[in-house]
PDB file of N, CA, C and O in Angstrom:
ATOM      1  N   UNK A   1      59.210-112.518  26.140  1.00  0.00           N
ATOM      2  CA  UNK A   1      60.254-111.979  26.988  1.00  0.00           C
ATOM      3  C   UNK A   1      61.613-112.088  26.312  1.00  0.00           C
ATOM      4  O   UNK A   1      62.385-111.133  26.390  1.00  0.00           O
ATOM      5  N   UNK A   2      62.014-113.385  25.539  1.00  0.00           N
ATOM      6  CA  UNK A   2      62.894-112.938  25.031  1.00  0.00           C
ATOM      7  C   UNK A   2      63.498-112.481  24.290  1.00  0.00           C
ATOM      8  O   UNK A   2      64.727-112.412  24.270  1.00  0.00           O
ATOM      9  N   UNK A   3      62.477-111.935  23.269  1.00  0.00           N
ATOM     10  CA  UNK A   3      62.372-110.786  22.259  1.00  0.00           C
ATOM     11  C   UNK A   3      63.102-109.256  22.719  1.00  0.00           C
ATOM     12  O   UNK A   3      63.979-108.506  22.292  1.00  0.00           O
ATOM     13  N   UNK A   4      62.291-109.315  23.683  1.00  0.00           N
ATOM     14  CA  UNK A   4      62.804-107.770  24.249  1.00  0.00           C
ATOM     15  C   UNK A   4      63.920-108.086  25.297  1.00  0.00           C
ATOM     16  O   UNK A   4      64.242-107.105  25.967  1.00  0.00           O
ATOM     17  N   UNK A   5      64.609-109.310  25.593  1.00  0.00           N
ATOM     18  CA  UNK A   5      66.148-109.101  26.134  1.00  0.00           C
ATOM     19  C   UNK A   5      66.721-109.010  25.084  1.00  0.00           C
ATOM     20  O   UNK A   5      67.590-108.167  25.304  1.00  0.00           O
ATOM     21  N   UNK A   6      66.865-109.541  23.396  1.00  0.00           N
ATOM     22  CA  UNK A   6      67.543-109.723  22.574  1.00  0.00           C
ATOM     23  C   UNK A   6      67.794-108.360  21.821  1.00  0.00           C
ATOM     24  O   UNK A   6      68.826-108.173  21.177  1.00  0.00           O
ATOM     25  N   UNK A   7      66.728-107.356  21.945  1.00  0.00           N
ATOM     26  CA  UNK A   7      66.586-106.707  21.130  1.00  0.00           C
ATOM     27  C   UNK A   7      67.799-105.583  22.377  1.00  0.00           C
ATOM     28  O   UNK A   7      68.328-104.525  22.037  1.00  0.00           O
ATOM     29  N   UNK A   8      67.913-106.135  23.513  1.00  0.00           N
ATOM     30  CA  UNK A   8      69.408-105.219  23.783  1.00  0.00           C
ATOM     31  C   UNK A   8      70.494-105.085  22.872  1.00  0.00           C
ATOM     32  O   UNK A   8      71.362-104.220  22.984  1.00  0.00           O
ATOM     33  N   UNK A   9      70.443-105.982  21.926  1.00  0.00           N
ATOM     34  CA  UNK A   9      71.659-106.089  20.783  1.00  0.00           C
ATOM     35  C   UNK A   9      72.179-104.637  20.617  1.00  0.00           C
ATOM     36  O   UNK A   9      73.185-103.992  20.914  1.00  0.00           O
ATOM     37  N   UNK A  10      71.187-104.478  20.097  1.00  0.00           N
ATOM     38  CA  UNK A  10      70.990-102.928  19.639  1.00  0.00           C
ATOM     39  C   UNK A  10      71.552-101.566  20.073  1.00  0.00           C
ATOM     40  O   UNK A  10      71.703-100.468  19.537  1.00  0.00           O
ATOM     41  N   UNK A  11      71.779-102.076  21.201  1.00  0.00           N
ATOM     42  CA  UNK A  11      72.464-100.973  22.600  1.00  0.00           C
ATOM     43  C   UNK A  11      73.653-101.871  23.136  1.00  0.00           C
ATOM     44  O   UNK A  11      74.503-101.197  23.717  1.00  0.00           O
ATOM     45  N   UNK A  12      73.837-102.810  23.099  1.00  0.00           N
ATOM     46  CA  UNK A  12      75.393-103.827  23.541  1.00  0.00           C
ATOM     47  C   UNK A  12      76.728-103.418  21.987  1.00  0.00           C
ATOM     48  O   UNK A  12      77.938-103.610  22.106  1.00  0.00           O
ATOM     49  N   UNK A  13      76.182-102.963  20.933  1.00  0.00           N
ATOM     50  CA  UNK A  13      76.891-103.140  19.950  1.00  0.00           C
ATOM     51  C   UNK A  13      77.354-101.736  19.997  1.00  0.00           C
ATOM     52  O   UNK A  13      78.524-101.583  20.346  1.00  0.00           O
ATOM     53  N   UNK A  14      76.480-100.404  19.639  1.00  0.00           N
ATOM     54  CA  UNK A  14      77.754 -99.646  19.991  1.00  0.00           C
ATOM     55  C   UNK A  14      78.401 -98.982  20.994  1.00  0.00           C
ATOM     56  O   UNK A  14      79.049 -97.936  21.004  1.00  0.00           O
ATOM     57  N   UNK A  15      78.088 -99.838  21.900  1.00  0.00           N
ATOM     58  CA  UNK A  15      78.713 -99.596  23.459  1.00  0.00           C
ATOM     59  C   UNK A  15      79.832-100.018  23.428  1.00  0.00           C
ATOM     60  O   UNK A  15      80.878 -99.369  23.467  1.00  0.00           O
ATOM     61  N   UNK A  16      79.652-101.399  23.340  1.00  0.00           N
ATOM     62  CA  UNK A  16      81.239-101.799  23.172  1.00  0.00           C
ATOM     63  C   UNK A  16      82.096-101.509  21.945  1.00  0.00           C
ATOM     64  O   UNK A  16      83.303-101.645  21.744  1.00  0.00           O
ATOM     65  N   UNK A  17      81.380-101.195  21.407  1.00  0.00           N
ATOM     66  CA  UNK A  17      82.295-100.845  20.060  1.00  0.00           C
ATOM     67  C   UNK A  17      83.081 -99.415  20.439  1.00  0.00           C
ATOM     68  O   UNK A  17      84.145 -99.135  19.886  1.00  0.00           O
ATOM     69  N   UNK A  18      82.442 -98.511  21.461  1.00  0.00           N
ATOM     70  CA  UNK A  18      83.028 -97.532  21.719  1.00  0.00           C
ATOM     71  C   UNK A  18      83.799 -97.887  22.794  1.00  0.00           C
ATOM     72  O   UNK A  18      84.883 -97.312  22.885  1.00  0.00           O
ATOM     73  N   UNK A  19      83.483 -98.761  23.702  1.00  0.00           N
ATOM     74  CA  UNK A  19      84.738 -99.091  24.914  1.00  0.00           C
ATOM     75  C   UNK A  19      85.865 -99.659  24.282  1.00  0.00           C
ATOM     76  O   UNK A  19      87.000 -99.255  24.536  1.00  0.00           O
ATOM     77  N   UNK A  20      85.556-100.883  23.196  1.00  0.00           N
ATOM     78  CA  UNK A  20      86.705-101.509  22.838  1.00  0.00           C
ATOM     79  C   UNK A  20      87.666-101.393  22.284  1.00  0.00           C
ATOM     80  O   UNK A  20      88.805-101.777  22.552  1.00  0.00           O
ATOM     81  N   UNK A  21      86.971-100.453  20.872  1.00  0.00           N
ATOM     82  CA  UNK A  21      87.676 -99.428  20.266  1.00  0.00           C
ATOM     83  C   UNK A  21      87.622 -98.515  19.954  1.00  0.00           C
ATOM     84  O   UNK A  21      87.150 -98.047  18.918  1.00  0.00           O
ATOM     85  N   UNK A  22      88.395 -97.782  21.314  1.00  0.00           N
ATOM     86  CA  UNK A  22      89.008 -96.008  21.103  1.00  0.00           C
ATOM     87  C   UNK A  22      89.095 -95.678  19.792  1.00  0.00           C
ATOM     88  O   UNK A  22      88.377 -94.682  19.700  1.00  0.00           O
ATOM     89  N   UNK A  23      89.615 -95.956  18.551  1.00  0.00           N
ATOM     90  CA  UNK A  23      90.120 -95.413  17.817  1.00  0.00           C
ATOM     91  C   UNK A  23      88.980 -94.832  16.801  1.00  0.00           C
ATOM     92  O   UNK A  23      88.988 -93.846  16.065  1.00  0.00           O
ATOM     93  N   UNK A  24      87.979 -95.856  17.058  1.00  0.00           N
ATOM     94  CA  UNK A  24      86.716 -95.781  16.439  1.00  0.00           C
ATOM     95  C   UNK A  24      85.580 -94.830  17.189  1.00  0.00           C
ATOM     96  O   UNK A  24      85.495 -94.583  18.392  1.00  0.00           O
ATOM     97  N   UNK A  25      84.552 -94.277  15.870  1.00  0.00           N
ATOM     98  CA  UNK A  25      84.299 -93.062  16.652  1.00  0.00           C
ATOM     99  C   UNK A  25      82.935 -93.742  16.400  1.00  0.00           C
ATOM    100  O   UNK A  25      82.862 -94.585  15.506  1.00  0.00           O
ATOM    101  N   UNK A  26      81.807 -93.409  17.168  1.00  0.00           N
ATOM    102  CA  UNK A  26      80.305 -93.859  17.441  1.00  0.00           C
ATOM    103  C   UNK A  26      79.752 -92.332  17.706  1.00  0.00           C
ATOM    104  O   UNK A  26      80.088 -91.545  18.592  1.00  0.00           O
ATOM    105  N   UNK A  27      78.781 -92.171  16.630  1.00  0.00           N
ATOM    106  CA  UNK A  27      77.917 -91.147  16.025  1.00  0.00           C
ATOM    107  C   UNK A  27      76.955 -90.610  16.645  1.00  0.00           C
ATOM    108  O   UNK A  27      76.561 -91.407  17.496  1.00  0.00           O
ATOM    109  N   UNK A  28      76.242 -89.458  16.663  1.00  0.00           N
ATOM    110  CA  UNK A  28      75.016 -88.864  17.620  1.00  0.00           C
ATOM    111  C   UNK A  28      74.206 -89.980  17.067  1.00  0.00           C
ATOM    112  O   UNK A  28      73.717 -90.936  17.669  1.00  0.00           O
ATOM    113  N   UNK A  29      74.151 -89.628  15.607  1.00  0.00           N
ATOM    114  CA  UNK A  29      72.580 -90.828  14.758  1.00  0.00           C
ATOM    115  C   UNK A  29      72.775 -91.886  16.170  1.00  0.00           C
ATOM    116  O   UNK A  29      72.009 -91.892  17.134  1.00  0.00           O
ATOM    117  N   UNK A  30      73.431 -92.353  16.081  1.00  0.00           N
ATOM    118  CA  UNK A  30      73.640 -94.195  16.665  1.00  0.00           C
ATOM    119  C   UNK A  30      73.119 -94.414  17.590  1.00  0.00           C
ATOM    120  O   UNK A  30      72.278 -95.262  17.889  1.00  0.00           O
ATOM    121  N   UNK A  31      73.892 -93.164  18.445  1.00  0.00           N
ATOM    122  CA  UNK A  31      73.732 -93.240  20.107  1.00  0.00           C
ATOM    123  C   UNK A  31      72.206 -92.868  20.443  1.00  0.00           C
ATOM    124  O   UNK A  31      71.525 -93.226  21.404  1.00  0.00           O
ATOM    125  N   UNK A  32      71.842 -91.948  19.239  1.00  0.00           N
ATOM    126  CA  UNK A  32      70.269 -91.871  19.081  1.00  0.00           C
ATOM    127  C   UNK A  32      69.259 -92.866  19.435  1.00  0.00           C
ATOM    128  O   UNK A  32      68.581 -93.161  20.419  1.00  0.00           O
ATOM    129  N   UNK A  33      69.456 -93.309  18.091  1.00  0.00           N
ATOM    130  CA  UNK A  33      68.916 -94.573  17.951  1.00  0.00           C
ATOM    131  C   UNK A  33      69.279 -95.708  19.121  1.00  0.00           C
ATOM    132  O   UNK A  33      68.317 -96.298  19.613  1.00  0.00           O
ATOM    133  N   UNK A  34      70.278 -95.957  19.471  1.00  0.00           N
ATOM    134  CA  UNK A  34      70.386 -96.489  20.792  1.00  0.00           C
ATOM    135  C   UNK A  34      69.318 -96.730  21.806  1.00  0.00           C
ATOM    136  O   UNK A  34      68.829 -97.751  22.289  1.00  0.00           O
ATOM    137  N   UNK A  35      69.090 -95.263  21.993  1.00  0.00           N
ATOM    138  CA  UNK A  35      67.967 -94.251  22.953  1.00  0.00           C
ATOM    139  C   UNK A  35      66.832 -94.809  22.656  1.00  0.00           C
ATOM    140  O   UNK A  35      66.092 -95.074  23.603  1.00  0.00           O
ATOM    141  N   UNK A  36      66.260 -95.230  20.902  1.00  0.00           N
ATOM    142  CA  UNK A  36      64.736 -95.033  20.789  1.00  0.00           C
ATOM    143  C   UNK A  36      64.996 -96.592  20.839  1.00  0.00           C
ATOM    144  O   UNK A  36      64.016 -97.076  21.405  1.00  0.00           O
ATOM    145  N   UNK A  37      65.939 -97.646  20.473  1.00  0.00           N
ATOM    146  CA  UNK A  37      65.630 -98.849  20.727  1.00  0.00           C
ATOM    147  C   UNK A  37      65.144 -99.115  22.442  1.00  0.00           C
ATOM    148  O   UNK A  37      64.108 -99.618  22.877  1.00  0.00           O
ATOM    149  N   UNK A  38      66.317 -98.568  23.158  1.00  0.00           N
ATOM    150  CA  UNK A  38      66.266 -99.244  24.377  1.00  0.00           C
ATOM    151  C   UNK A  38      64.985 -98.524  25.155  1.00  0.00           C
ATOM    152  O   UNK A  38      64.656 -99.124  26.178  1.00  0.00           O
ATOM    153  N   UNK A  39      64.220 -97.354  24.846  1.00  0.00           N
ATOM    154  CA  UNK A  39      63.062 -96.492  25.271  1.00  0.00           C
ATOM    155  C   UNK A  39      62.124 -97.898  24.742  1.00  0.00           C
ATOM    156  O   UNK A  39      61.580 -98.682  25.519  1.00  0.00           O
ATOM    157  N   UNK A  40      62.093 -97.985  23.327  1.00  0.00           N
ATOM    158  CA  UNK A  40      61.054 -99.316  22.780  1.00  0.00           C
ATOM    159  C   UNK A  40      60.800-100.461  23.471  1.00  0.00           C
ATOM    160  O   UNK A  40      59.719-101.030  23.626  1.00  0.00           O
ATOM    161  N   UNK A  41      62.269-100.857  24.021  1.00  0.00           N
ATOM    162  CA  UNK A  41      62.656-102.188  25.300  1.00  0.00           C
ATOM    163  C   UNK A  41      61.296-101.998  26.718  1.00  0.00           C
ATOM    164  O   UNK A  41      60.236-102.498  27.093  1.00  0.00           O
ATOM    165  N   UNK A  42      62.308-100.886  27.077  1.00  0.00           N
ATOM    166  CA  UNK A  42      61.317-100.293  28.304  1.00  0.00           C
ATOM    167  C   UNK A  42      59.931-100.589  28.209  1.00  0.00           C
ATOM    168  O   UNK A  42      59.279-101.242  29.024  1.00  0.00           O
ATOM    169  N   UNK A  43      59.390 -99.894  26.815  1.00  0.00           N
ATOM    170  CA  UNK A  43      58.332 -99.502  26.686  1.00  0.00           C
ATOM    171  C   UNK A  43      57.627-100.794  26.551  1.00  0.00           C
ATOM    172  O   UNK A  43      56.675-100.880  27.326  1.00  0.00           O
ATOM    173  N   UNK A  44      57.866-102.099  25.589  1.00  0.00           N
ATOM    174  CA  UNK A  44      57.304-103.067  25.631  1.00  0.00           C
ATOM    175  C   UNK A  44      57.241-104.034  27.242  1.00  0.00           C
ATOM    176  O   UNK A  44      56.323-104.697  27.725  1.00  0.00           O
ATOM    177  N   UNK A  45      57.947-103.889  27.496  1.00  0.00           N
ATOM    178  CA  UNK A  45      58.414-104.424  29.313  1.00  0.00           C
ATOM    179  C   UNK A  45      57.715-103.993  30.039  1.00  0.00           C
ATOM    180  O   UNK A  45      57.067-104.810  30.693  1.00  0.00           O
ATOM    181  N   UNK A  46      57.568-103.056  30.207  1.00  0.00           N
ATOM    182  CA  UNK A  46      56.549-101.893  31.227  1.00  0.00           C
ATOM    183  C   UNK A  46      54.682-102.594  31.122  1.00  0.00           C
ATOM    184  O   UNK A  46      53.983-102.919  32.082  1.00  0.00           O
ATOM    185  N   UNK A  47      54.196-102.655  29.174  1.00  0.00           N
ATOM    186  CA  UNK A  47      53.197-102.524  29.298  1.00  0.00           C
ATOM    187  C   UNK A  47      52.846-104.382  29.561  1.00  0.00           C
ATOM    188  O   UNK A  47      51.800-104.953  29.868  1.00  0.00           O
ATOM    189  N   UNK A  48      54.163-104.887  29.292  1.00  0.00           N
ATOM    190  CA  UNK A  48      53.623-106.506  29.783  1.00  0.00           C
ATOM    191  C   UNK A  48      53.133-106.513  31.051  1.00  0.00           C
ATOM    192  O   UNK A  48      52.103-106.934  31.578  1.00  0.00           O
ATOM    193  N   UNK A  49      54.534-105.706  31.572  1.00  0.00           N
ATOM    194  CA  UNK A  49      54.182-106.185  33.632  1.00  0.00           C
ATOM    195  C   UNK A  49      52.530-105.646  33.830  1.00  0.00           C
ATOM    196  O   UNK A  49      51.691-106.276  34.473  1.00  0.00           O
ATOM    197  N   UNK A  50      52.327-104.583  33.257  1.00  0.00           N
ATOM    198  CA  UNK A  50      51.414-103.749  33.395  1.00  0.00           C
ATOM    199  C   UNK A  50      49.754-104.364  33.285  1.00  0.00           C
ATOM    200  O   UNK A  50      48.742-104.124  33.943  1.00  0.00           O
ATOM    201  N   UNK A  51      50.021-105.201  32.196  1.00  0.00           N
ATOM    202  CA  UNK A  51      48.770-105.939  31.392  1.00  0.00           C
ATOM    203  C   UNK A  51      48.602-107.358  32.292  1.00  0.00           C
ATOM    204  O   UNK A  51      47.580-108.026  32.141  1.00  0.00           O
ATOM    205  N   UNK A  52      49.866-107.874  33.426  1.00  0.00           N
ATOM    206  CA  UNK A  52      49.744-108.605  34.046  1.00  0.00           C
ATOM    207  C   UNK A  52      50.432-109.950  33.343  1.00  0.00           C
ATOM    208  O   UNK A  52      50.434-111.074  33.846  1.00  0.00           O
ATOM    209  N   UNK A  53      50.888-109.657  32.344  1.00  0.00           N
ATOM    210  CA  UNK A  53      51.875-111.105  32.021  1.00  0.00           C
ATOM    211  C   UNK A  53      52.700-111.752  32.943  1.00  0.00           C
ATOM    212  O   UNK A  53      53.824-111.305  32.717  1.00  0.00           O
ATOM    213  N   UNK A  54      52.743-112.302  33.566  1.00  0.00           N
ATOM    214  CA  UNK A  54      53.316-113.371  34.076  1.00  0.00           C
ATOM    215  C   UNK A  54      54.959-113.821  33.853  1.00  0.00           C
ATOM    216  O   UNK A  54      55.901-114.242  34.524  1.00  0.00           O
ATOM    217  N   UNK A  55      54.686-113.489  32.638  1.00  0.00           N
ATOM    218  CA  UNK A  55      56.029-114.423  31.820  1.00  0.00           C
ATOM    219  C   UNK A  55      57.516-113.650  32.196  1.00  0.00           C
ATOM    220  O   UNK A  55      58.613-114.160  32.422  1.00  0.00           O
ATOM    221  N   UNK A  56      57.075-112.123  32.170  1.00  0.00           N
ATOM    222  CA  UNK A  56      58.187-111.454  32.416  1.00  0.00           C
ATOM    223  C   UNK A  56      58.526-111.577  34.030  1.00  0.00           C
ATOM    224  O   UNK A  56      59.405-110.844  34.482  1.00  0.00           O
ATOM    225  N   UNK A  57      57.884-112.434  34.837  1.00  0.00           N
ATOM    226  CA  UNK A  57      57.698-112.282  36.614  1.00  0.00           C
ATOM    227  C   UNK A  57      58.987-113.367  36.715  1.00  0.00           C
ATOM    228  O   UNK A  57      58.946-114.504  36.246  1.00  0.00           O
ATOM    229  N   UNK A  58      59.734-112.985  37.174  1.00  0.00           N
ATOM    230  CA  UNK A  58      60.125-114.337  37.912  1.00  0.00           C
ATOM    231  C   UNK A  58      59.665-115.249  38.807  1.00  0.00           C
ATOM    232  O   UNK A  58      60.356-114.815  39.729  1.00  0.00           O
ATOM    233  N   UNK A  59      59.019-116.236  39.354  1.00  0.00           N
ATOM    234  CA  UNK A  59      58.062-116.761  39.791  1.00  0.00           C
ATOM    235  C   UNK A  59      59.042-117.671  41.184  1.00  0.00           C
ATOM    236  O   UNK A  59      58.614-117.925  42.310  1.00  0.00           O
ATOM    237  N   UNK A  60      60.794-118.094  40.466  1.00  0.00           N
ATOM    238  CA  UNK A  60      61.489-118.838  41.232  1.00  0.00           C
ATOM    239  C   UNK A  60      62.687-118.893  40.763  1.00  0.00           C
ATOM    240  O   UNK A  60      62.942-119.058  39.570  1.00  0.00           O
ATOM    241  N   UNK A  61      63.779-118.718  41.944  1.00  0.00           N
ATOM    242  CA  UNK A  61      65.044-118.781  41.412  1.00  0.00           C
ATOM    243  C   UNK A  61      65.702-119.271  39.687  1.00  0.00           C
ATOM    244  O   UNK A  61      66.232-118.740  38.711  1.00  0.00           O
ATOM    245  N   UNK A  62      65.336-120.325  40.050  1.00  0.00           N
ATOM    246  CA  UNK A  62      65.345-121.014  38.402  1.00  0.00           C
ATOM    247  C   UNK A  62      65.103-120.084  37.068  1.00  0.00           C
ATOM    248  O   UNK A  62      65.630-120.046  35.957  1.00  0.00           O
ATOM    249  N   UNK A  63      64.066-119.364  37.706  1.00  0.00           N
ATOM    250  CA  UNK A  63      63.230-118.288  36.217  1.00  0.00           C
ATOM    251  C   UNK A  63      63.797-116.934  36.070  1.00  0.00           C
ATOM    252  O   UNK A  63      63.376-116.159  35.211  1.00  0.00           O
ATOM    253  N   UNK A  64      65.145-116.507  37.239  1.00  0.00           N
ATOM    254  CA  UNK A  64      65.640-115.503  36.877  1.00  0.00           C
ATOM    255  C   UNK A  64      67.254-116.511  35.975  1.00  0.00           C
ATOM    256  O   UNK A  64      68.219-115.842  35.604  1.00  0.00           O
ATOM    257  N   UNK A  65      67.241-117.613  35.834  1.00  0.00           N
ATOM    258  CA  UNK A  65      68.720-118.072  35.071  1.00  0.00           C
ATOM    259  C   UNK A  65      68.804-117.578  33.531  1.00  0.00           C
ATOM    260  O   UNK A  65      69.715-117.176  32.808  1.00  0.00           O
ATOM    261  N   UNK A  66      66.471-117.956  33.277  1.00  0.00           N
ATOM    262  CA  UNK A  66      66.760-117.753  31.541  1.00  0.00           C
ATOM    263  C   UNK A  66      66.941-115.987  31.071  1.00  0.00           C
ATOM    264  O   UNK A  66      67.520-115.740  30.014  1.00  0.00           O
ATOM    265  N   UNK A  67      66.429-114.891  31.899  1.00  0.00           N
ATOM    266  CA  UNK A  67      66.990-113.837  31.527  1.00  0.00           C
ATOM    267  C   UNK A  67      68.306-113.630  31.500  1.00  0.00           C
ATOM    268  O   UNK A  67      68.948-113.430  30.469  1.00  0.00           O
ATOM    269  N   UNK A  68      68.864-113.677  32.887  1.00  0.00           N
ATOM    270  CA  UNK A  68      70.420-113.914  32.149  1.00  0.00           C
ATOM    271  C   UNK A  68      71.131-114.320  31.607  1.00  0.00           C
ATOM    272  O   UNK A  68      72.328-114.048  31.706  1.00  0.00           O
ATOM    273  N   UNK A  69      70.621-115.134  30.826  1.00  0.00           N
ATOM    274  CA  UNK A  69      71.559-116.331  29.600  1.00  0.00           C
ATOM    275  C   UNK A  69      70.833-115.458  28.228  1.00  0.00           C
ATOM    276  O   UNK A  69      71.443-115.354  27.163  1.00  0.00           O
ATOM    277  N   UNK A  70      69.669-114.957  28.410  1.00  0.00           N
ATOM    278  CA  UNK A  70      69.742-114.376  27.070  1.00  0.00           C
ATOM    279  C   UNK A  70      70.723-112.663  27.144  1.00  0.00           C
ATOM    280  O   UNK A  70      71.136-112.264  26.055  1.00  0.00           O
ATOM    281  N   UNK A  71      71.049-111.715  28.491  1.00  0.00           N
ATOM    282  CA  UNK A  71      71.492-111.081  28.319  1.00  0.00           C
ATOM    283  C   UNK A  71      73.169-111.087  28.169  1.00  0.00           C
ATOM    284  O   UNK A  71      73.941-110.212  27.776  1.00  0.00           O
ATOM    285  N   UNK A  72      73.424-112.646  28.720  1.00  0.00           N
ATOM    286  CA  UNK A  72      74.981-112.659  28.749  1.00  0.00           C
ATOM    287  C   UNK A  72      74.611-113.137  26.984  1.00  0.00           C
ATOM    288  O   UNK A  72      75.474-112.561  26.320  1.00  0.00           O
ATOM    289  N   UNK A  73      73.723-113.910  26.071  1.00  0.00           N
ATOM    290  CA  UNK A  73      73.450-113.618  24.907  1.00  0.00           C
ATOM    291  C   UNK A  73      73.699-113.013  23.567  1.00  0.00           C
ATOM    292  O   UNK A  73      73.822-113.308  22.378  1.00  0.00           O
ATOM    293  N   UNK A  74      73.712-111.775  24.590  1.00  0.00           N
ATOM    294  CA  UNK A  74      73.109-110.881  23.560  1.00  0.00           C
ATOM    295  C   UNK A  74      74.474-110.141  24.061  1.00  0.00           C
ATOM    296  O   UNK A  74      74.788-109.265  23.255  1.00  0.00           O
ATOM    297  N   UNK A  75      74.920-110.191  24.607  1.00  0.00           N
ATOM    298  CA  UNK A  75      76.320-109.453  24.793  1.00  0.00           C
ATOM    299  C   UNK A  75      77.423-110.030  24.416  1.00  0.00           C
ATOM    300  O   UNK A  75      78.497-109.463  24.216  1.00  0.00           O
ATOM    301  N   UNK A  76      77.113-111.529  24.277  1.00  0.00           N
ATOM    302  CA  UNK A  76      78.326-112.173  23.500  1.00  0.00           C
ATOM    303  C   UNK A  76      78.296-112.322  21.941  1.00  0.00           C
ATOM    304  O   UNK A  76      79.282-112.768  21.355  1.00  0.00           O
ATOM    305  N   UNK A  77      77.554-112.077  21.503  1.00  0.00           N
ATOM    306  CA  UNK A  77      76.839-111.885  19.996  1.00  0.00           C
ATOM    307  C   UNK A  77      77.053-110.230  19.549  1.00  0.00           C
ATOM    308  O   UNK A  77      76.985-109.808  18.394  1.00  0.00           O
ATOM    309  N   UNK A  78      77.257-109.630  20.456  1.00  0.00           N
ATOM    310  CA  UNK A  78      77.506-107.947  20.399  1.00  0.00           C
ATOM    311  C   UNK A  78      79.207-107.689  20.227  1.00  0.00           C
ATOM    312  O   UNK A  78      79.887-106.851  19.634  1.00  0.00           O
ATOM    313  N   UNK A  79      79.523-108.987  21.155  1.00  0.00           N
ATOM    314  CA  UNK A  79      81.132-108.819  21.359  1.00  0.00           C
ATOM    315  C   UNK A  79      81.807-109.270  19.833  1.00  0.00           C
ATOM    316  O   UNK A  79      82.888-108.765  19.530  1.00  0.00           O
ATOM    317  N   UNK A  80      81.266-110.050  19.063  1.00  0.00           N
ATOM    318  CA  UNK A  80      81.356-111.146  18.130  1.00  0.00           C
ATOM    319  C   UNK A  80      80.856-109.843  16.861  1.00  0.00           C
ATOM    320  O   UNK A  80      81.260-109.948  15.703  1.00  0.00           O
ATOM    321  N   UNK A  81      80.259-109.071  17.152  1.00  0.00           N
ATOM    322  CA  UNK A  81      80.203-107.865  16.051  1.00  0.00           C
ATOM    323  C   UNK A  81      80.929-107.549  15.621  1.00  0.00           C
ATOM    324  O   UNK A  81      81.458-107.686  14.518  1.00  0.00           O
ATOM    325  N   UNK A  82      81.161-106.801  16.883  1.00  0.00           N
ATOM    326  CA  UNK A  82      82.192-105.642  17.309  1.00  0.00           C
ATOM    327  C   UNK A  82      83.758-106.145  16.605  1.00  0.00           C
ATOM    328  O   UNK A  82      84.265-105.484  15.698  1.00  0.00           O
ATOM    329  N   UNK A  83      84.282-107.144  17.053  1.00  0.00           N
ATOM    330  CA  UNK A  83      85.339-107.610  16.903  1.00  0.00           C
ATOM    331  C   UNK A  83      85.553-108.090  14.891  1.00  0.00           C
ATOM    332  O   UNK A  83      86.543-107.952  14.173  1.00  0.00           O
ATOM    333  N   UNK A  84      84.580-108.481  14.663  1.00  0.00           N
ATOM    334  CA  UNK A  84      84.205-108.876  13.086  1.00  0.00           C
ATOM    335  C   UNK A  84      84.556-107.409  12.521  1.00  0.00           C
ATOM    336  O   UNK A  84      85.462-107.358  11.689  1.00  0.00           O
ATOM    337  N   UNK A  85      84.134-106.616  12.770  1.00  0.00           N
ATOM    338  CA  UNK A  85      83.639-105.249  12.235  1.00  0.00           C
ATOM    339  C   UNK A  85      85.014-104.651  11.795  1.00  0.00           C
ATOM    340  O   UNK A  85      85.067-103.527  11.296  1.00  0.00           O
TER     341      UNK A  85
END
């Protein structure tokens, strides 16, 4: 599971890179690719729930904290790009 929150990277980086900075221009290729990462996301997510994994279930309050610590994660590691870049 947290493979495929991390791999939001992929789609957090030139998002904000286009909110943060206007001046900077973000490409069809990118936004493309964007598309086939976060379709890949979906796609691995879908066939877990599907196959009956567990892992992706939240089971109890507690078990929805670790998805959001890897997506606030992966967005602060995106922000930390962006800004480097």
């Amino acid at each position: 599971r947290s493979e495929v929150l991390m791999a939001t990277v992929h789609v957090f980086v030139p998002l904000l890179q286009a909110l943060t900075l206007p001046s900077s221009r973000v490409g069809g290729r990118t936004w493309l690719s964007c598309g086939l990462s976060c379709a890949a996301v979906l796609s691995v997510a879908r066939r877990s729930a599907a196959s009956g994994d567990a892992s992706l279930l939240a089971s109890s309050p507690a078990d929805s904290l670790a998805p959001a610590a890897l997506l606030c994660s992966a967005l602060l590691y995106s922000l930390g790009r962006v800004r480097c870049s």
